[in-house]
N, C-alpha and C positions, 0 to 999 in steps of 0.2 A: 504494500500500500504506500501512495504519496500524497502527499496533503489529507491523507485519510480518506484515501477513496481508494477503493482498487484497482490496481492497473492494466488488469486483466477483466474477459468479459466470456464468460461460456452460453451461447444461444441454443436453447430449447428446438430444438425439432418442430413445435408446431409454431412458434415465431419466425423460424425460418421459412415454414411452410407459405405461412400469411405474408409475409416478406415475397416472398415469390408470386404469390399469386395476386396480389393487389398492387403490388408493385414492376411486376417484372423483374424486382433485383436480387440479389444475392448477400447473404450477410458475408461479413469477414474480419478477422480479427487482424487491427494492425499496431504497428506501433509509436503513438505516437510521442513520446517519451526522448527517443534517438532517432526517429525520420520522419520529424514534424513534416520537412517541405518536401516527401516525396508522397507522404500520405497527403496533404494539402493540394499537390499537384493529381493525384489520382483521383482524389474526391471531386476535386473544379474539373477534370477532363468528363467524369462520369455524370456530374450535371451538367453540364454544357453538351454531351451527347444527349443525355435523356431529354431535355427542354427544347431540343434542337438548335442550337444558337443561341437559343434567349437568354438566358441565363450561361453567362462563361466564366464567372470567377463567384462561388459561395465564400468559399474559405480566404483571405488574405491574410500574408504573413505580417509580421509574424505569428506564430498561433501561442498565444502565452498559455504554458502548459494547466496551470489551474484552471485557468477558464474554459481550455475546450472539453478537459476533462469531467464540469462541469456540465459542461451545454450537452455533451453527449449522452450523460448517463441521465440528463432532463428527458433526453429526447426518448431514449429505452425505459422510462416510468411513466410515459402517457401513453 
């Protein structure tokens, strides 16, 4: 754990499932910790394909390690 959050994420089978099927996408475990900007670049390529253009940069660096760790585990508790 850092900042008292885990740094790690194990996904369920049927969230993966619903992941797939309403989204079209794929979960994955990465790490942002030591490849903030390649994970930050993989996430802005995969919304910028999925939106088709519209959207081409979510993520902007830098990613301050508390806060995405934050924003992410918001996003996996709604």
């Amino acid at each position: 754990m850092e900042f008292g959050y885990p740094t790690t994420c194990d996904f369920k089978d049927s969230y993966q499932q619903h992941i797939n099927n309403i989204y079209k996408a794929q979960t994955e475990s990465v790490d942002f910790l030591n490849q903030a900007d390649k994970v930050r670049e993989d996430i802005n390529a995969w919304v910028c394909n999925a939106t088709k253009g519209l959207m081409k940069e979510m993520l902007k660096p830098p990613l301050p390690r508390k806060t995405i760790q934050l924003y992410f585990l918001q996003m996996l508790s709604t």
